[in-house]
C-alpha positions as CSV (number, residue, x, y, z in Angstrom):
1,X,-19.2,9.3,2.4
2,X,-22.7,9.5,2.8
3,X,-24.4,13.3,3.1
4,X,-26.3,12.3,6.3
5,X,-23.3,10.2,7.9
6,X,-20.6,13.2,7.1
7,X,-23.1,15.4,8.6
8,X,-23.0,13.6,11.8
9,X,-19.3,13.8,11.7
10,X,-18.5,16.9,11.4
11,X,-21.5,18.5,13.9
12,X,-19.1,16.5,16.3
13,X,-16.1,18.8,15.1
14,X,-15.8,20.8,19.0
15,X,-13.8,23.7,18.8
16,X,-13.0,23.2,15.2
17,X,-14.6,24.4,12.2
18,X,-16.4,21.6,10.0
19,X,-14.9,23.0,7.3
20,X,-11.8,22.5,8.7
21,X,-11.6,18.7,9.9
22,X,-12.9,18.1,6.5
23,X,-9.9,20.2,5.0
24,X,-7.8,18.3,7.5
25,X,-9.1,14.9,6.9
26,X,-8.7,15.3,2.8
27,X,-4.5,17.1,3.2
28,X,-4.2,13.6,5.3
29,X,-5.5,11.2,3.0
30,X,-4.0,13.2,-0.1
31,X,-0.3,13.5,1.8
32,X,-0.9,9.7,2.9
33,X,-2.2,8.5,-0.8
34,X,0.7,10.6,-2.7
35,X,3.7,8.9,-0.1
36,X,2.4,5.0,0.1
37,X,3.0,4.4,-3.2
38,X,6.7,5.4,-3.4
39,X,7.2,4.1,0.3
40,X,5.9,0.7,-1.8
41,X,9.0,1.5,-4.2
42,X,11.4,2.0,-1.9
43,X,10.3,-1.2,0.0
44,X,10.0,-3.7,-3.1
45,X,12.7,-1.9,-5.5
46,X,15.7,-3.5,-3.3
47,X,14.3,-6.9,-3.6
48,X,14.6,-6.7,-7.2
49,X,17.7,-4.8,-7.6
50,X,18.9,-7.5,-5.1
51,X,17.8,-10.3,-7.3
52,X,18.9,-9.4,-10.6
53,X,22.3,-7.7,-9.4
54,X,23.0,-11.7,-7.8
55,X,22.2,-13.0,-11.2
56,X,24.4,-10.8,-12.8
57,X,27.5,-11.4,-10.5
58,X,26.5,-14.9,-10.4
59,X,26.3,-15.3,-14.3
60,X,28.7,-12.6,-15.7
61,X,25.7,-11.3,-16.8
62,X,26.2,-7.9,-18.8
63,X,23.1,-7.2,-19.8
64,X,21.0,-7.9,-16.7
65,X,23.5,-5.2,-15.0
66,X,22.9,-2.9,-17.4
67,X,19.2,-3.4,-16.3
68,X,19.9,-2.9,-12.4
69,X,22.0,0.5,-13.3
70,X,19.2,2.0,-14.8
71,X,17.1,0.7,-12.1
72,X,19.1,2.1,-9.6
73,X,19.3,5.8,-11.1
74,X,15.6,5.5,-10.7
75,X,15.7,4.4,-6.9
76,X,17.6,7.3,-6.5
77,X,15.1,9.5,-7.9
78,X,12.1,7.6,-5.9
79,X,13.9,7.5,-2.7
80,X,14.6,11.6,-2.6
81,X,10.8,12.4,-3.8
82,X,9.8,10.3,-0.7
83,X,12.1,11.4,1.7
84,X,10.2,14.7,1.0
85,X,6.9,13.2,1.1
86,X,7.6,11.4,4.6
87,X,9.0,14.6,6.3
88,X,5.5,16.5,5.0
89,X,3.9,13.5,6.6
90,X,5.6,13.7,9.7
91,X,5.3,17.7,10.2
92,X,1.4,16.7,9.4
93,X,0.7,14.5,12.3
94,X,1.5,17.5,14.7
95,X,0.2,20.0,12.9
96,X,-3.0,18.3,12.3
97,X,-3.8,16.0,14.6
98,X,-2.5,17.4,18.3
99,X,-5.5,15.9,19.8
100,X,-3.6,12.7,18.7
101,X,-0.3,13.0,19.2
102,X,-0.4,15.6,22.7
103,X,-2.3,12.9,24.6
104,X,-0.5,9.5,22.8
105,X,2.2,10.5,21.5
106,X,4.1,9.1,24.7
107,X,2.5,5.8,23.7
108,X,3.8,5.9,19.7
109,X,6.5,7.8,20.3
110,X,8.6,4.4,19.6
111,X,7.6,3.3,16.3
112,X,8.4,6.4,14.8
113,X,11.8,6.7,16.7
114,X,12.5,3.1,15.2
115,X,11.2,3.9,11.8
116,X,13.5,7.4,11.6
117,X,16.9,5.0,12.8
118,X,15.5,2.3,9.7
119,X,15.4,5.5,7.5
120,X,19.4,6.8,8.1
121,X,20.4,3.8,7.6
122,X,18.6,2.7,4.2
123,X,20.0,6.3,3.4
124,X,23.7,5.7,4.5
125,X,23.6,2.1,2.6
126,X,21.8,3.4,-0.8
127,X,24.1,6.6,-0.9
128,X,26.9,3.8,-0.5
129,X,25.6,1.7,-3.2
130,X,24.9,4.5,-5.8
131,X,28.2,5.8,-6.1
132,X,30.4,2.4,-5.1
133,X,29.7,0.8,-8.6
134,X,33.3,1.2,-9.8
135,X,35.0,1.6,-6.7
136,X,33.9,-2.0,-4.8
137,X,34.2,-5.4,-6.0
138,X,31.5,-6.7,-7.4
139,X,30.2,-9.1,-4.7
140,X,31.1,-6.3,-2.0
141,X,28.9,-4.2,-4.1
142,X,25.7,-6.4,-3.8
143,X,26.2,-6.8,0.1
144,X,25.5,-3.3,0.6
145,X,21.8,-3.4,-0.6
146,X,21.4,-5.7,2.2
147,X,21.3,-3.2,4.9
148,X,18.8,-1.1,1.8
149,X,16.7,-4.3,1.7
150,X,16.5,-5.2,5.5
151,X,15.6,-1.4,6.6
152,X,13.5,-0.1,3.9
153,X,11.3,-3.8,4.9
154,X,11.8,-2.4,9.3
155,X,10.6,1.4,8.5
156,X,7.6,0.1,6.9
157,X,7.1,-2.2,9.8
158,X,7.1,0.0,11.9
159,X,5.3,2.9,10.4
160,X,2.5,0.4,10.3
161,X,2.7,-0.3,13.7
162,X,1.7,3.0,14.8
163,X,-1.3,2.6,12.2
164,X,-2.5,-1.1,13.7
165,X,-2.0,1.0,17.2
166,X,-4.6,3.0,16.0
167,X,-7.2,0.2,15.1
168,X,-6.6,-1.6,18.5
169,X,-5.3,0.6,20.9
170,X,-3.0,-0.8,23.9
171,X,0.2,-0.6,26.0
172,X,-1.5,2.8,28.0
173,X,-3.5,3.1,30.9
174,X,-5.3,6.7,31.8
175,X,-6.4,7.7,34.7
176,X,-8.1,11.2,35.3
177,X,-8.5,12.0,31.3
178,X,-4.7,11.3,31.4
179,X,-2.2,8.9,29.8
180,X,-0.1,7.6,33.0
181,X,1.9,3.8,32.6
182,X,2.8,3.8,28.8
183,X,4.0,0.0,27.8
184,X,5.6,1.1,24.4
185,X,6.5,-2.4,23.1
186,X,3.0,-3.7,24.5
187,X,1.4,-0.6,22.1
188,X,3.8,-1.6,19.2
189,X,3.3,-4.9,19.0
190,X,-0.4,-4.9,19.6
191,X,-3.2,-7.3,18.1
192,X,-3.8,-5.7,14.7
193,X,0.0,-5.4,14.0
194,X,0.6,-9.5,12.5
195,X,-2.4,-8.9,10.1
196,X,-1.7,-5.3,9.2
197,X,2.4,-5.6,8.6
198,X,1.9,-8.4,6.5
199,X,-0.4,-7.6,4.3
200,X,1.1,-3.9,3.4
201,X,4.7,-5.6,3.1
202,X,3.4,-7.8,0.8
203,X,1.3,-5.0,-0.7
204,X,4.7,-2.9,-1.6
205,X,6.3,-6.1,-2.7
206,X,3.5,-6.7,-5.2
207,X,3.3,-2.8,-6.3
208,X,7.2,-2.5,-7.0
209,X,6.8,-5.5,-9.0
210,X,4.0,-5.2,-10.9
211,X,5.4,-1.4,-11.8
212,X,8.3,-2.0,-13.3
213,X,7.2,-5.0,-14.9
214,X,4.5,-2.6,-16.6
215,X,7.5,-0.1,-18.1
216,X,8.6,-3.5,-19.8
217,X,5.6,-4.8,-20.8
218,X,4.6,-1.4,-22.7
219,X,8.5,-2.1,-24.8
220,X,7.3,-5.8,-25.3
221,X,4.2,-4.4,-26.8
222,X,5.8,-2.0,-28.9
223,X,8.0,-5.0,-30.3
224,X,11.3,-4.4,-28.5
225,X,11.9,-8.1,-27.9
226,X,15.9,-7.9,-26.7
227,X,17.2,-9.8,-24.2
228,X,17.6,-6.6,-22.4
229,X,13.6,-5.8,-22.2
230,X,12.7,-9.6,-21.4
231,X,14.5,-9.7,-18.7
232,X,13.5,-6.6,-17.7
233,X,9.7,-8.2,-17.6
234,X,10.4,-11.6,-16.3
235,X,12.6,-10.6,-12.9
236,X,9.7,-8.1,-11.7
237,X,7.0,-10.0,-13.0
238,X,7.9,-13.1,-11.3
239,X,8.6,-11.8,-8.0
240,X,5.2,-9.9,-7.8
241,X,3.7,-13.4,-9.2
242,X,5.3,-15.0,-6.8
243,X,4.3,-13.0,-3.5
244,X,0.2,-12.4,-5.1
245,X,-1.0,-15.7,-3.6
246,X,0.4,-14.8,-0.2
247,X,-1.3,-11.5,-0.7
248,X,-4.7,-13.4,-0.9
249,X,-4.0,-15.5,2.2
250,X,-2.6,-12.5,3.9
251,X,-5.8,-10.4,3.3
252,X,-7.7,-13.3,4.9
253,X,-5.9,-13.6,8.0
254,X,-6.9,-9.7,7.8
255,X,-10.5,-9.9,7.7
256,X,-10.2,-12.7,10.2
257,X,-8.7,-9.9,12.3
258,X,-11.4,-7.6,11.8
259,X,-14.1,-10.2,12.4
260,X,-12.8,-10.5,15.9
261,X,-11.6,-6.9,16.7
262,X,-13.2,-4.8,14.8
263,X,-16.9,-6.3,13.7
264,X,-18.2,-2.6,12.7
265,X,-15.4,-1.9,10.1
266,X,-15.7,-5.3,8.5
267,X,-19.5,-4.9,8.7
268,X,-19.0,-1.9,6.9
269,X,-16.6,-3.9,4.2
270,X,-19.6,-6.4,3.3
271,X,-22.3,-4.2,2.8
272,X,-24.2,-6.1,6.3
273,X,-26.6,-4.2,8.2
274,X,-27.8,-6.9,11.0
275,X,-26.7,-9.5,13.0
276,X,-26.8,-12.9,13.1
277,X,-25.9,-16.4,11.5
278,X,-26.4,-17.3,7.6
279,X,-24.6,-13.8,7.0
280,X,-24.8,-13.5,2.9
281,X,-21.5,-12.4,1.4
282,X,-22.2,-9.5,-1.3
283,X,-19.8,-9.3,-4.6
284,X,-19.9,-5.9,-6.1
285,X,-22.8,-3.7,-5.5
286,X,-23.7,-0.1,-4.2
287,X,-25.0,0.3,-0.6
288,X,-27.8,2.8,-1.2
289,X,-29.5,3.4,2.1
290,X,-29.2,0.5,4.3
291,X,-29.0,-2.2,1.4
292,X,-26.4,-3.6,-0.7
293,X,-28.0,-3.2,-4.5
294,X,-26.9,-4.3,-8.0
295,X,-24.6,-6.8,-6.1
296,X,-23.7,-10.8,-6.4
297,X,-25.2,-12.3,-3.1
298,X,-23.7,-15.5,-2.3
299,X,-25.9,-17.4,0.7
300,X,-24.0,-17.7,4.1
301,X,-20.7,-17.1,2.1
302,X,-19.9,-14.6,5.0
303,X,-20.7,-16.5,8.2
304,X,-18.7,-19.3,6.5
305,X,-15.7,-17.1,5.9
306,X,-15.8,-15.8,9.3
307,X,-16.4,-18.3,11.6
308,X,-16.0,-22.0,9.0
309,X,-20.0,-22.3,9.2
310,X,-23.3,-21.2,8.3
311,X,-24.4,-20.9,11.9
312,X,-21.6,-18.5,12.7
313,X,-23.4,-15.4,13.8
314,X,-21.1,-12.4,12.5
315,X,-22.4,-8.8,13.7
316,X,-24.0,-6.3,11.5
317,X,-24.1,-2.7,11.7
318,X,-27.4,-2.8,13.8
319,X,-25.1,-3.3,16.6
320,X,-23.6,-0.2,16.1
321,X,-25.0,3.3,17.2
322,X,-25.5,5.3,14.7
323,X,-23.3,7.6,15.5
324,X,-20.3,5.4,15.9
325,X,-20.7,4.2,12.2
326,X,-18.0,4.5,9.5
327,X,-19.6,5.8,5.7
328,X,-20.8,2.8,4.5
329,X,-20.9,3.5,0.9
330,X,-17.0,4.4,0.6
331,X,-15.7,1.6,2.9
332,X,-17.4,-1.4,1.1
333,X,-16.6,0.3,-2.4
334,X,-12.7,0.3,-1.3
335,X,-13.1,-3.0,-0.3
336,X,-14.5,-4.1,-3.2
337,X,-12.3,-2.8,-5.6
338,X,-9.1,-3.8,-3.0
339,X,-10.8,-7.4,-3.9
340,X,-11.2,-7.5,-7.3
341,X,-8.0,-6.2,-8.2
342,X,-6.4,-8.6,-6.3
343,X,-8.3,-11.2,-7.7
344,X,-7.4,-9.9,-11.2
345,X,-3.7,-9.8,-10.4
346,X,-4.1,-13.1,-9.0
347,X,-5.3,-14.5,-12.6
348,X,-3.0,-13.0,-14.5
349,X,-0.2,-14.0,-12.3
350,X,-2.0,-17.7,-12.7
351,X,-1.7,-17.5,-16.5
352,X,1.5,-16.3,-16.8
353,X,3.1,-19.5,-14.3
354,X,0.8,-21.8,-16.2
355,X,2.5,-21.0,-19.6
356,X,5.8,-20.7,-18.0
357,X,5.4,-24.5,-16.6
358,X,4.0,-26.0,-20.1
359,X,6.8,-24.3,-22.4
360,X,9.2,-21.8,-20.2
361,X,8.0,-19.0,-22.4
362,X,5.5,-15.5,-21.6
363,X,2.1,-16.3,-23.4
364,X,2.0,-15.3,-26.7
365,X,-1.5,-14.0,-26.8
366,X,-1.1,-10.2,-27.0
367,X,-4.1,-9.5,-24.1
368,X,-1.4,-11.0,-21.8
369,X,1.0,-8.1,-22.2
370,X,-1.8,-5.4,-22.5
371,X,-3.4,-6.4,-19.1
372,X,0.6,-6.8,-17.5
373,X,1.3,-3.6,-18.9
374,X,-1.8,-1.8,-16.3
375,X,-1.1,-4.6,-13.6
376,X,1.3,-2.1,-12.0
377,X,-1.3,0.8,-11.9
378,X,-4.1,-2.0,-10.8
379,X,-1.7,-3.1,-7.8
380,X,-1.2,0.4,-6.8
381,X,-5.1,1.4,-6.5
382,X,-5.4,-1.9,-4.9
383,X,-3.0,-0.3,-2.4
384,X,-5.2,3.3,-2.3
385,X,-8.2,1.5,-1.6
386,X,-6.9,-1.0,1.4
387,X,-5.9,2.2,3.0
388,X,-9.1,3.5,2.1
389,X,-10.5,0.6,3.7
390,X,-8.3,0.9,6.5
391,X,-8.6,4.8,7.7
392,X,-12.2,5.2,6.3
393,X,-13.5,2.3,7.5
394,X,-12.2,3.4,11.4
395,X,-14.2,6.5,11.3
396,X,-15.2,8.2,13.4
397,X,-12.3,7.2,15.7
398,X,-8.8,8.5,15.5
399,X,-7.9,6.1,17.9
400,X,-10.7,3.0,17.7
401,X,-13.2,3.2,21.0
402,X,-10.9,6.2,22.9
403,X,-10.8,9.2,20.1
404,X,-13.1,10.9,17.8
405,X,-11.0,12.5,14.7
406,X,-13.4,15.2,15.0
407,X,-11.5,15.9,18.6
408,X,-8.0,14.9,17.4
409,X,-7.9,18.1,14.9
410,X,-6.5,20.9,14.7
411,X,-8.8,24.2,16.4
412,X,-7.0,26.4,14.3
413,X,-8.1,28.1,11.4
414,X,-6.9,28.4,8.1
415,X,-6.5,24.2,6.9
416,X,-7.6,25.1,3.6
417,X,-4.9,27.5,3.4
418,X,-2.6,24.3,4.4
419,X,-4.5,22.3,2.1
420,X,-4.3,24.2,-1.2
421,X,-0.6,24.8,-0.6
422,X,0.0,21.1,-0.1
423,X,-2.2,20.4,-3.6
424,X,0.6,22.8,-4.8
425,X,3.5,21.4,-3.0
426,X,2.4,17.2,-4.5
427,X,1.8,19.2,-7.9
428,X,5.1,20.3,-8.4
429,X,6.7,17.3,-6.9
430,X,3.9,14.8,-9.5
431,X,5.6,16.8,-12.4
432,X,9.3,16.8,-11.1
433,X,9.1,12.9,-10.3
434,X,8.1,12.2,-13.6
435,X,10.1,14.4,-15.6
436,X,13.2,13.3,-14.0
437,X,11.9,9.4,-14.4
438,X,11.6,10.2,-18.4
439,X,14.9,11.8,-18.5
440,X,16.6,8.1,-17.5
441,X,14.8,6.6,-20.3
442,X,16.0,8.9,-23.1
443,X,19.5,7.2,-23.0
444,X,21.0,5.5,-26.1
445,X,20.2,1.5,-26.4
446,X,20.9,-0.4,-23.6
447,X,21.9,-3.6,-25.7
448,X,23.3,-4.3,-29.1
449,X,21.9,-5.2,-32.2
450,X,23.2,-8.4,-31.8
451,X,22.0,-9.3,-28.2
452,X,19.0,-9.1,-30.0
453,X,16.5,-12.4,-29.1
454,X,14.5,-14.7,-32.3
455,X,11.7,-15.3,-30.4
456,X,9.0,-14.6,-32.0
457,X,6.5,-11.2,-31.2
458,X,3.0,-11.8,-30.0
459,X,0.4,-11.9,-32.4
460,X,-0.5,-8.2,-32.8
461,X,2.2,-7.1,-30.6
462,X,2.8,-3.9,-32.9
């Protein structure tokens, strides 16, 4: 965020101290970074539980249900560390935004209401599934991550509802400063939910495989090259493989959606500062002042994006007041890095389905497991910066076109209080998560000696 621009934001702050919206704008986006990528796990991890537990019923498989046991004792872990991370999340949005939710909070009420019914009942069904291995038949067994699967997939939905409510605002009417008819469906299901559903659905899908993949990928390295490990690569790998291309098409529709609805924010995105037709698209670069420098300039590349043609006249930030501008710097930095990481997940995805199709085998070049091994951590800042992207780029609306942030917050004093115990709070539960994840890795070996594969390592695998 720009000096001048966060200057501007926070002289706007009313009855609240700058320091404060600034201490309640950073417990937000730490709270909201900190959750999304477990709410990712707990919306792809099913999927792939799902998939290799069918192939291990299916096939009599032994090893591949050893795999999804000790994948399950880590859903169990991930889904109670973000049960506690939602709840903070929830208390947040009251606490600091009452602007926000005492005036709409009639109008989102419904989402949330939906998303807390799509929570019990992922609970009830994984609690069910955890502690039924021995006492259901198998088949039976696998049915009840259905119900996990089907409502982990609705509570994101509608979470992001309430988010895409945000960026296009509907389903109210006011009258006297006043919310009066409230259409709650008409609010949920409002322009920017299609574009903004998909693409995070897809996003969790992509993050949950690319993870676990990761863990594997590390063991591959290391030369651990057992049926056990290989599988425990291929399922996750594949299924994030699989969804990345959708990704890409998904995060057009969504910039198609911000052409159209919100011109500022994707204005903001691409670095463009005035109107009009043979827009330039910019690759990389730093916006220092009101230029894109040190960036790849392709000619019209925007306009053609947008509207199919050079002519296409896409709006800049000129027609924007000042005042009603989003930090340039930070929003087309997120959007550049959302961008290239997909594109780099999209390669490597590429190259791993090319070498599958030629010879049904992972590439034996060792750089193929190095960069699969940080593909999960590059889909998961992918994931920070479209929320970046997202939030950022709406600024300095709470609600786009009807509420500043800056009137949304809290009056009261004290955030930082709220804000260093939170930094405490997400400490202590960084460190618990990951001890506990560690602890389910120190079993004994999860195969045989003689379940071992002969395929050979990669070339400098060890």
């Amino acid at each position: 965020m720009t000096t001048n621009h966060l200057a501007t934001v926070l002289a706007s702050a009313g009855p609240a101290a700058p320091a404060d919206l600034l201490a309640a704008r950073m417990q937000m986006a730490l709270s909201l970074g900190w959750h999304i990528i477990l709410a990712c796990m707990g919306v792809g991890m099913p999927v792939l539980l799902f998939v290799a537990e069918w192939r291990a019923v299916r096939r009599g498989d032994g090893v591949c249900l050893t795999l999804v046991r000790r994948w399950a004792r880590a859903v169990g872990v991930l889904f109670a560390v973000g049960a506690v991370s939602g709840t903070i999340l929830s208390f947040e949005m009251g606490l600091l935004w009452p602007g926000l939710m005492g005036t709409y909070g009639q109008v989102i009420g419904l989402p949330f209401a939906l998303e807390g019914i799509a929570f019990f009942i992922e609970a009830i069904f994984l609690g069910i599934y955890l502690y039924a291995w021995d006492r259901l038949p198998p088949a039976a067994h696998l049915l009840t991550l259905v119900p996990v699967l089907l409502a982990g997939v609705a509570s994101a939905f509608f979470v992001v509802t309430a988010n895409a409510w945000m960026n296009d605002p509907q389903g109210f009417t006011v009258e006297g400063g006043r919310v009066t008819v409230v259409e709650p469906w008409a609010a949920m299901f409002n322009p920017a939910t299609p574009p903004q559903t998909l693409h995070m659905i897809l996003a969790a899908f992509m993050v949950a495989g690319f993870a676990v993949a990761g863990v594997y990928a590390v063991a591959l390295l290391r030369g651990r090259r057992d049926r056990y490990h290989r599988l425990g690569f291929l399922i996750p790998f594949t299924f994030a493989a699989v969804v990345t291309p959708f990704q890409v098409l998904a995060g057009d529709y969504a910039a198609r959606y911000l052409a159209a609805r919100q011109p500022t924010k994707l204005a903001a995105a691409e670095g463009l500062f005035h109107t009009g037709p043979n827009a330039p698209l910019h690759l990389g670069g730093l916006v220092i002042g009101d230029q894109v420098r040190y960036s790849v300039e392709i000619p019209d590349g925007l306009s053609l994006l947008v509207g199919g043609s050079p002519d296409t006249v896409v709006r800049g930030l000129d027609a924007t007041p000042v005042a009603d501008r989003p930090p340039v710097a930070v929003v087309h930095l997120a959007f550049d890095t959302m961008v290239a990481l997909g594109v780099f997940l999209l390669l490597l995805s590429a190259w791993f389905a090319l070498t599958w199709w030629r010879r049904r085998d992972l590439p034996r070049s060792p750089w193929f497991l190095r960069l699969a091994a940080v593909s999960g951590v590059a889909a998961a800042v992918a994931v920070e910066a479209g929320w970046v992207l997202t939030e950022v780029g709406r600024q300095p609306w709470v609600v786009y076109g009807r509420l500043r942030t800056a009137d949304a917050v809290n009056p009261a004093p004290g955030l930082w209080v709220s804000f260093a115990v939170v930094c405490a709070v997400y400490v202590v539960l960084t460190v618990a998560t990951v001890y506990a994840l560690r602890l389910l890795t120190r079993d004994g070996p999860p195969v045989a000696p003689q379940e071992e594969e002969a395929g050979p390592a990669p070339e400098g695998a060890t």
